[in-house]
Rosetta silent file (secondary structure, phi, psi, omega in degrees, C-alpha in Angstrom):
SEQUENCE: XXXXXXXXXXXXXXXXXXXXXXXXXXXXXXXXXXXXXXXXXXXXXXXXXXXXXXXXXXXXXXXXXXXXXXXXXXXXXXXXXXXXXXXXXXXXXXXXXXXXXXXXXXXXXXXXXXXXXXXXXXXXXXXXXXXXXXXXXXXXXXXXXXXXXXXXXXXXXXXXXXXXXXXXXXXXXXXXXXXXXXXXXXXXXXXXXXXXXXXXXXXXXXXXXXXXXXXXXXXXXXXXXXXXX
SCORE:     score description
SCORE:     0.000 S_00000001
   1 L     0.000  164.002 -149.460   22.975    9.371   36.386 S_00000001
   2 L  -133.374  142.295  171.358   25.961    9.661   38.982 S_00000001
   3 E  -113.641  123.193 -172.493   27.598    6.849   40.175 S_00000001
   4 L   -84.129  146.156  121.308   28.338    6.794   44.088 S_00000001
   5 L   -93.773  104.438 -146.913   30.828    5.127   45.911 S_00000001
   6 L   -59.881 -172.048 -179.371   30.033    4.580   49.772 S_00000001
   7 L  -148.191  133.542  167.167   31.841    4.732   52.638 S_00000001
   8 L  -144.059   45.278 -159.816   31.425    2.589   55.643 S_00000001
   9 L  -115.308   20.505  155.482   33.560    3.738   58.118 S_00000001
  10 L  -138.563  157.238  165.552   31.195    5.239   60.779 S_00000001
  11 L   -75.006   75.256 -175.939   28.656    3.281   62.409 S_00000001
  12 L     0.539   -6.106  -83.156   25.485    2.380   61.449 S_00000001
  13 L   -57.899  126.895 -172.577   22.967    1.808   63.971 S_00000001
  14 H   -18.952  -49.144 -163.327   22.226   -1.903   64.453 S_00000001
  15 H   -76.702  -11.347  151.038   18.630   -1.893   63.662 S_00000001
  16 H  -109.810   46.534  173.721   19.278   -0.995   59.989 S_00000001
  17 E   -95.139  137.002  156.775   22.886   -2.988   59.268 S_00000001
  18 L   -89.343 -168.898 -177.675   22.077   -5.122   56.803 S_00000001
  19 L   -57.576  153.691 -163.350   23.483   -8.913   56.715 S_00000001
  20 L  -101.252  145.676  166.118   27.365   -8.843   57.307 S_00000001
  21 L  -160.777  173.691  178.027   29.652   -9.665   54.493 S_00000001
  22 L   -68.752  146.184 -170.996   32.897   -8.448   53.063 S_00000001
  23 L   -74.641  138.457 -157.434   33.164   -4.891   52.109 S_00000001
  24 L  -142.439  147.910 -176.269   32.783   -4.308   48.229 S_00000001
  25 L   -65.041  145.753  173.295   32.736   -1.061   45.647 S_00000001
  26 L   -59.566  -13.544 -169.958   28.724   -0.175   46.016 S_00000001
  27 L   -95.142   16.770 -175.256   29.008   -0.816   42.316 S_00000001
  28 L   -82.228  -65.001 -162.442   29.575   -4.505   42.627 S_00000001
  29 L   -42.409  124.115  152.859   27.776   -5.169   45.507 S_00000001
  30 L  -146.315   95.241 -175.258   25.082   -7.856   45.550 S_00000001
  31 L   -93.882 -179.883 -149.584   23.933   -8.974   48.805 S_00000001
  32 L   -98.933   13.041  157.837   21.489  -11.021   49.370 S_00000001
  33 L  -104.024   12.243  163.213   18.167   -8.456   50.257 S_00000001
  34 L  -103.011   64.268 -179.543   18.947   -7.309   47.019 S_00000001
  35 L  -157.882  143.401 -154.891   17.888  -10.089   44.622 S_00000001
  36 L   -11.207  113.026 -152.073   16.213  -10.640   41.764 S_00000001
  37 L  -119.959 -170.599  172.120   11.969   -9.955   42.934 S_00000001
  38 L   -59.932  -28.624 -153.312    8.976   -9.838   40.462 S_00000001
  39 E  -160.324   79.271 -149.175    9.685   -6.654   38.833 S_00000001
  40 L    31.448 -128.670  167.740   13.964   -6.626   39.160 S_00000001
  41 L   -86.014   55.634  163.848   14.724   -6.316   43.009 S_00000001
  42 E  -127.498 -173.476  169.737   11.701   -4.664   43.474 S_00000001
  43 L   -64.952  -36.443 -153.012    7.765   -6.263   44.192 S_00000001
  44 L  -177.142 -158.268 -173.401    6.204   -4.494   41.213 S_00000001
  45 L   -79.316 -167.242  166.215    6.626   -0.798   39.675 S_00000001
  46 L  -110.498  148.200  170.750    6.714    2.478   41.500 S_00000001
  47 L   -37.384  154.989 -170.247    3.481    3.976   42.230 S_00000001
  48 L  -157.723   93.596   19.407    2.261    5.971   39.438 S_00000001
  49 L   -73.857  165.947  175.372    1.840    9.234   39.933 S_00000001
  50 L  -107.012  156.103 -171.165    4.703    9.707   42.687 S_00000001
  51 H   -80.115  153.008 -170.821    4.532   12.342   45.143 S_00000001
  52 H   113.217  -48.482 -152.766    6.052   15.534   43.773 S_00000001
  53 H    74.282   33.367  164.013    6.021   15.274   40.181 S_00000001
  54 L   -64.739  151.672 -171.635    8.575   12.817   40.354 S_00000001
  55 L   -86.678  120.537 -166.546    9.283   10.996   37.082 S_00000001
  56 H   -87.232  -55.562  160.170    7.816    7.630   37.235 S_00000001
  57 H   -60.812  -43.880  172.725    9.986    6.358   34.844 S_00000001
  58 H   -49.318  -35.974  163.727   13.305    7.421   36.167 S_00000001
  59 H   -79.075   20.211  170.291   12.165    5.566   39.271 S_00000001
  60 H   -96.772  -56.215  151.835   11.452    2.730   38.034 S_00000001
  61 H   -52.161  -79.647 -142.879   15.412    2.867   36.809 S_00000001
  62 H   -83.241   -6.896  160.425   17.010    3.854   39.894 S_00000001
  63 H   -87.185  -27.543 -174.841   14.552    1.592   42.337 S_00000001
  64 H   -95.546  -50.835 -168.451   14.350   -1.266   40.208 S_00000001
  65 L  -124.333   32.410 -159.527   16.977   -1.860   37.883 S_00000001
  66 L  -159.314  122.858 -164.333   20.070   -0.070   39.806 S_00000001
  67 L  -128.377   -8.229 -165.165   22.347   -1.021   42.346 S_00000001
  68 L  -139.312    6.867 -148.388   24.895    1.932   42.171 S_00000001
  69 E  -129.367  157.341 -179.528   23.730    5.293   39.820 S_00000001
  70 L  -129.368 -173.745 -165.751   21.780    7.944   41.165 S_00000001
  71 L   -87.387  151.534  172.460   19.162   10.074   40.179 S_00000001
  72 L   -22.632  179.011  154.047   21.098   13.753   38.835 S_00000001
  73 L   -91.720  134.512 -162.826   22.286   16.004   41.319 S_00000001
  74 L    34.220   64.061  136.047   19.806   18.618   42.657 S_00000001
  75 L   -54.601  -19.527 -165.678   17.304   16.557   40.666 S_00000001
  76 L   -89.934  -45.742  166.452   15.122   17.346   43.849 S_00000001
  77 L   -38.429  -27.287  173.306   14.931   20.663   43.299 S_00000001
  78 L   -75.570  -16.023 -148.221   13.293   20.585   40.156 S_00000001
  79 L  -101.194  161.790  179.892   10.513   18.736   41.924 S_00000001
  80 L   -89.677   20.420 -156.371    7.447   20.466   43.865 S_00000001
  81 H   -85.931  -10.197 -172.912    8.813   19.140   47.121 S_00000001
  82 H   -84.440  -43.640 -173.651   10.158   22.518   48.441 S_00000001
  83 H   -95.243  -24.890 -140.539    7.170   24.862   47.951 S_00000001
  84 H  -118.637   -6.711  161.554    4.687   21.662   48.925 S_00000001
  85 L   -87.883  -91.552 -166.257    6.866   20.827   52.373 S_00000001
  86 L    29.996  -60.073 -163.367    8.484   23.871   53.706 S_00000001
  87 L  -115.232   45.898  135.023    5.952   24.539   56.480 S_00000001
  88 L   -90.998  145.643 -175.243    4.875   21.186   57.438 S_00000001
  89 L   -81.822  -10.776  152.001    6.757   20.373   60.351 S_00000001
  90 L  -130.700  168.918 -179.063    7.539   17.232   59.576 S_00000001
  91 E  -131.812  148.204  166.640    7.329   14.971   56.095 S_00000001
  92 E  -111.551  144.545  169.191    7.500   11.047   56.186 S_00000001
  93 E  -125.820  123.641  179.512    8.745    9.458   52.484 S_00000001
  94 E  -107.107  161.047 -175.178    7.542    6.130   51.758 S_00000001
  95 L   -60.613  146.985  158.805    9.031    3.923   49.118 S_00000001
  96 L   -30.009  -77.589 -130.633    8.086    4.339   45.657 S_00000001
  97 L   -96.592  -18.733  164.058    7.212    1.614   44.943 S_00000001
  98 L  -113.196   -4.986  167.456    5.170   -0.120   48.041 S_00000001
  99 L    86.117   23.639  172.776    4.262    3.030   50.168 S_00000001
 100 L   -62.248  162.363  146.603    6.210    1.642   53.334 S_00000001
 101 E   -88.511  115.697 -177.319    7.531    4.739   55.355 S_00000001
 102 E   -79.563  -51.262 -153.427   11.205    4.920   55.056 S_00000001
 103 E  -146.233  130.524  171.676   12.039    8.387   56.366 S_00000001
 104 E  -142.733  135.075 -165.960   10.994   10.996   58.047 S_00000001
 105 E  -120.739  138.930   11.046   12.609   15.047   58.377 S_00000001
 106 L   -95.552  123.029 -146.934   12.991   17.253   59.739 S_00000001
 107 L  -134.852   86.297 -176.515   13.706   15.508   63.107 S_00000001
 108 L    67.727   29.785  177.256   15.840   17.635   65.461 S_00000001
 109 L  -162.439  174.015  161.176   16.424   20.238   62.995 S_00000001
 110 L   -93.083  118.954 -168.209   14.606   22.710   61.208 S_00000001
 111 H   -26.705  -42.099 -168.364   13.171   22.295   57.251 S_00000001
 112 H   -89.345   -8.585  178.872   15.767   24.828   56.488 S_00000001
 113 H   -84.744  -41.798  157.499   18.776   23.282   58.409 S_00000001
 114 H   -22.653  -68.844  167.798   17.203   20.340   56.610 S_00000001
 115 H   -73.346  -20.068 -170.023   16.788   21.584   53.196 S_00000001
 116 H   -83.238  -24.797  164.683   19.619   23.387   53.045 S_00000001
 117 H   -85.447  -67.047 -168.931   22.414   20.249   53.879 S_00000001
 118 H   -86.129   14.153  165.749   20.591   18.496   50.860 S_00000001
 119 H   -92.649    7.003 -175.089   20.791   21.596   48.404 S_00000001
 120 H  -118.123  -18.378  175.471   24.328   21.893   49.280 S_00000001
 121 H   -90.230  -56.013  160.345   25.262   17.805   48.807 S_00000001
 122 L   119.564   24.495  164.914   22.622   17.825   46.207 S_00000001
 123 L  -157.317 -177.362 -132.674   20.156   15.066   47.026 S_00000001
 124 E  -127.839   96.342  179.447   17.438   14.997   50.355 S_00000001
 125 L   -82.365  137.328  167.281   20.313   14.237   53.167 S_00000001
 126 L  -139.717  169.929 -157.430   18.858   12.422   56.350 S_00000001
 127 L   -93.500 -145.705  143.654   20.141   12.133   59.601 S_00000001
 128 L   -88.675  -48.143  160.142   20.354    8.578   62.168 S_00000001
 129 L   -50.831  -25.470 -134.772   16.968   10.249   63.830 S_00000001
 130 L  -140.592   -9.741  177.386   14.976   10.421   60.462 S_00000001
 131 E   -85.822  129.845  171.569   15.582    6.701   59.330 S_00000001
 132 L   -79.971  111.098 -163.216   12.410    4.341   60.092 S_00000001
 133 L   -81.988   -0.650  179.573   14.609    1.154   61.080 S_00000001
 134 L   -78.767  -33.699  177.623   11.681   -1.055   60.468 S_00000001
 135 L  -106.663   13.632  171.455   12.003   -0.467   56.954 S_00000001
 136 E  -142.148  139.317  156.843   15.473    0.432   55.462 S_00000001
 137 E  -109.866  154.025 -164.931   18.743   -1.271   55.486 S_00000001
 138 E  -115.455  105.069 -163.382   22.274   -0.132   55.535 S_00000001
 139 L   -88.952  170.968 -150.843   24.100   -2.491   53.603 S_00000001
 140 L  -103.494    2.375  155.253   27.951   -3.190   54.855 S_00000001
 141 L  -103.368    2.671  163.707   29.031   -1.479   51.280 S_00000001
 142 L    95.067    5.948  150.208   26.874    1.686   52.277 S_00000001
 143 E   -29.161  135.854  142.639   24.068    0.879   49.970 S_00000001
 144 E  -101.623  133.132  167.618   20.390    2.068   51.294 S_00000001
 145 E  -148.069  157.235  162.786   17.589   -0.160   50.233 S_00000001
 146 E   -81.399  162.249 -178.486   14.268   -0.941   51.657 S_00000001
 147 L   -71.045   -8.485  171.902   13.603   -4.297   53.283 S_00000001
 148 L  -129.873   47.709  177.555   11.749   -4.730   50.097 S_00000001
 149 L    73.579    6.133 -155.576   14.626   -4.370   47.537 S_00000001
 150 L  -102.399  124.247  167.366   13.961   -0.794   46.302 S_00000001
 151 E   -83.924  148.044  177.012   17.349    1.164   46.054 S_00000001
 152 E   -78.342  -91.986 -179.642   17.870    4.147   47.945 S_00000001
 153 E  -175.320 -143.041 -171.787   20.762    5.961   47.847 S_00000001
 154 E  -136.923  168.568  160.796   23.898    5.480   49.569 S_00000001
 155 E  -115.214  118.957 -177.227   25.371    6.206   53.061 S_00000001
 156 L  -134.764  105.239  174.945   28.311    8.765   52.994 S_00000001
 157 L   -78.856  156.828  165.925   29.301   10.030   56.608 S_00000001
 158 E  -138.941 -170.840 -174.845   30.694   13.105   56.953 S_00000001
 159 L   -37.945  -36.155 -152.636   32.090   14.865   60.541 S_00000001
 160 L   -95.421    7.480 -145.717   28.467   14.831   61.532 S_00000001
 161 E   116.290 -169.523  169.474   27.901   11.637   61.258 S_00000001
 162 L   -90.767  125.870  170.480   25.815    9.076   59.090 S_00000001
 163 L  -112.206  114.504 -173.391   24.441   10.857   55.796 S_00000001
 164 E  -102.377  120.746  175.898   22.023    8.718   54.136 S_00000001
 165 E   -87.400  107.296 -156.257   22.127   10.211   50.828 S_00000001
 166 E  -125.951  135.361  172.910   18.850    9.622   49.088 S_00000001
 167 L   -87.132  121.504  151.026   17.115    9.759   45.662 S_00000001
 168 H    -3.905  -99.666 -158.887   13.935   11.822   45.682 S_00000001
 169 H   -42.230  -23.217 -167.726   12.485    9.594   43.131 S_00000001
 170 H  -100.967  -24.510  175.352   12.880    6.594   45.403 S_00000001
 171 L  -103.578   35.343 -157.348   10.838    8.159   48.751 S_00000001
 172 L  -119.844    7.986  166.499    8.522   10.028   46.691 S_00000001
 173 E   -68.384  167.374  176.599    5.171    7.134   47.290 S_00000001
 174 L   -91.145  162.376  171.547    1.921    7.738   48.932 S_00000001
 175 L   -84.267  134.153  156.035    1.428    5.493   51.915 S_00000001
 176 L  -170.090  168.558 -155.250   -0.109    2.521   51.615 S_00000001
 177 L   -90.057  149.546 -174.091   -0.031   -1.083   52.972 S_00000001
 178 L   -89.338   56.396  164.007    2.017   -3.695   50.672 S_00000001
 179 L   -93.652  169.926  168.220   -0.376   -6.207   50.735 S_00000001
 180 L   -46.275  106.354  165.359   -2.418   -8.251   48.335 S_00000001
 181 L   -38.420  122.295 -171.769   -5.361   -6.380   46.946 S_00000001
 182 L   -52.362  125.012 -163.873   -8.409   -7.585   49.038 S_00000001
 183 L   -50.525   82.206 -140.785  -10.291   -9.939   48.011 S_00000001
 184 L   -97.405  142.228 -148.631  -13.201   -9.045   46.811 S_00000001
 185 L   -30.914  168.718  168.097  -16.709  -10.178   48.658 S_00000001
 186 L   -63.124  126.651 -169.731  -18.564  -12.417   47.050 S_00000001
 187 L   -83.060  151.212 -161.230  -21.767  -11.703   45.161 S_00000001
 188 L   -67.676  100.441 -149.320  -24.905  -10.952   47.317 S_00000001
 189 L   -73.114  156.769 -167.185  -26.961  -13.849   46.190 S_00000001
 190 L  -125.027  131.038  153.805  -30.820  -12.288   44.919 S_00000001
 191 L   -55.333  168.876 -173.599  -33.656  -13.987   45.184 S_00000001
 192 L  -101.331   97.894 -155.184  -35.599  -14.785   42.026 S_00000001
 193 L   -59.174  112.376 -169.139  -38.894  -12.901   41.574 S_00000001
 194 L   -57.897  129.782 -178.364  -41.542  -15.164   41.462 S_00000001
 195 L   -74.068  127.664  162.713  -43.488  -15.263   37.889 S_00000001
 196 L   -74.428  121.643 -168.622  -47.364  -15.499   37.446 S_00000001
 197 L   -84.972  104.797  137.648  -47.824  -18.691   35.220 S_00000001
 198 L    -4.787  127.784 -174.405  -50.149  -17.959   31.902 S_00000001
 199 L  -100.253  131.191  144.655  -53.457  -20.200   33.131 S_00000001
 200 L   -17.249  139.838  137.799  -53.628  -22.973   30.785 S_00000001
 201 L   -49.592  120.325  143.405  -56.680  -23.001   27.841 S_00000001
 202 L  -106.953 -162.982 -160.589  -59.061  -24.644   28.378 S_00000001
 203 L   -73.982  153.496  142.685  -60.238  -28.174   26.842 S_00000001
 204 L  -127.589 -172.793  171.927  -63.192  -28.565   24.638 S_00000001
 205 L   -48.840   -2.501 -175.982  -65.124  -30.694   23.261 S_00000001
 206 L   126.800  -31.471 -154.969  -63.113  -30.355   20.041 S_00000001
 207 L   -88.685    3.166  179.145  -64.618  -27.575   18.439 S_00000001
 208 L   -18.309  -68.761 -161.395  -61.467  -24.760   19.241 S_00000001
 209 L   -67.476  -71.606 -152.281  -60.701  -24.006   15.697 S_00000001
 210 H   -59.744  -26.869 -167.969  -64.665  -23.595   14.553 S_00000001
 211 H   -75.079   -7.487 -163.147  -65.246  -21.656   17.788 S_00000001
 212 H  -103.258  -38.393 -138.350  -62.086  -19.141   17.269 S_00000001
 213 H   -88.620  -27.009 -136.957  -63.307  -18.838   13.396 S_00000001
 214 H   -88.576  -36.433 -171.075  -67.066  -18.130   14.340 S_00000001
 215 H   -57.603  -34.088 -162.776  -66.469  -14.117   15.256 S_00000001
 216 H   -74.111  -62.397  153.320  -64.352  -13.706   11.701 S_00000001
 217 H    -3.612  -54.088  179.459  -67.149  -15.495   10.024 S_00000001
 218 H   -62.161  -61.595 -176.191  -69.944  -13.181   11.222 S_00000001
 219 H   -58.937  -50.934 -150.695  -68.126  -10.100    9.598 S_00000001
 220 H   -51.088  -50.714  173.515  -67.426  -11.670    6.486 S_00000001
 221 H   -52.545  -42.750 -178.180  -71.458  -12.117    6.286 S_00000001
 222 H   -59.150  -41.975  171.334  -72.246   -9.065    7.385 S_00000001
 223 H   -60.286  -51.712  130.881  -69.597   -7.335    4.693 S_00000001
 224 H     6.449  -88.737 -149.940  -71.542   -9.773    2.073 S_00000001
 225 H   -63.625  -31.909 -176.245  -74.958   -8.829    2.853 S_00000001
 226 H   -54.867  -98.179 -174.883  -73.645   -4.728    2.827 S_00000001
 227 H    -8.694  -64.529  160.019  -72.708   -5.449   -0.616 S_00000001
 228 H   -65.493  -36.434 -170.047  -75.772   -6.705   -2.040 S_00000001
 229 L   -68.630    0.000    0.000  -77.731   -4.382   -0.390 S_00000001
């Protein structure tokens, strides 16, 4: 894994600055929407499979358990994300690990002016158009995380601007919403199928047992008299 150090010397756009504090090496940093969640700073695990063939463990290190190392260089490449994007015209990447949508590209470019700035930096480059500001922050040491702890990548402007420099492995979830699994209903209550009640014997006078006896009786004589005869 590669360890970045940001830059944070162009300007962010508001709606994803994180909380302000003094500027710090990214490999330091720990502010405070990064800290310590159910499963390190993250909710839970990354989705499992990941979009891609991304490696479910490495993202589980570099989302979870990582504040400054990145996934390899052209790690993305290795991935099916090239041949399985190309010709959609646009792709949104939700977080690993809760399916929010973080990002979405190509935005005021073309897939190949797209793909082609993060094969030459060597990770899935995005633009100030392509961030979803509801859901990623830009921390004031150039950290990217999600509003729900999951590291990103880093932000390293260059002439063109802000370059959010992003691990694959970290946008590579399916969408879904990061709620509580729903509760589930209740059981349907079933009525009980009513039983026909065995009718009682009835009483006699006493005599049950010689009366039950009297058919077995009968044979025995009859087997009897066959004999002597």
């Amino acid at each position: 894994m590669t360890c970045l150090v940001a830059r944070a010397d162009a300007a962010v756009p508001a709606a994803i600055l994180g909380q302000p504090r003094a500027w710090v090496s990214a490999c330091t940093s720990k502010p405070s929407v990064m800290v310590q969640r159910a499963h390190g700073t993250c909710l839970g695990p990354p989705q499992d499979p990941l979009r891609w063939g991304s490696d479910v463990d490495r993202a589980d290190t570099i989302c979870c358990f990582n504040r400054h190392y990145a996934e390899y260089r052209g790690y993305f490449r290795t991935t099916t994300f090239h041949d399985d994007q190309s010709t959609a015209e646009t792709t949104v990447f939700y977080d690993s690990i809760t399916g929010r949508p973080l990002f979405e590209a190509p935005l005021g470019r073309s897939f190949a002016e797209f793909y082609q700035e993060s094969y030459d930096h060597g990770w899935p480059s995005f633009r100030d158009a392509e961030v979803r500001p509801d859901f990623v922050r830009v921390l004031e040491d150039g950290e990217v995380v999600s509003v729900d702890g999951t590291h990103l990548g880093h932000n390293l402007p260059d002439d063109k601007g802000n370059r959010y420099c992003i691990n694959l492995i970290s946008v590579a979830g399916y969408p879904q919403e990061p709620t509580l699994v729903p509760t589930p209903a209740p059981p349907t209550p079933t009525t009980p199928t009513p039983t026909t009640a065995m009718p009682e014997p009835a009483a006699d006078s006493g005599n049950t047992a010689a009366t039950a006896a009297a058919p077995w009786r009968m044979l025995c004589l009859a087997a009897l008299g066959w004999l002597a005869f």
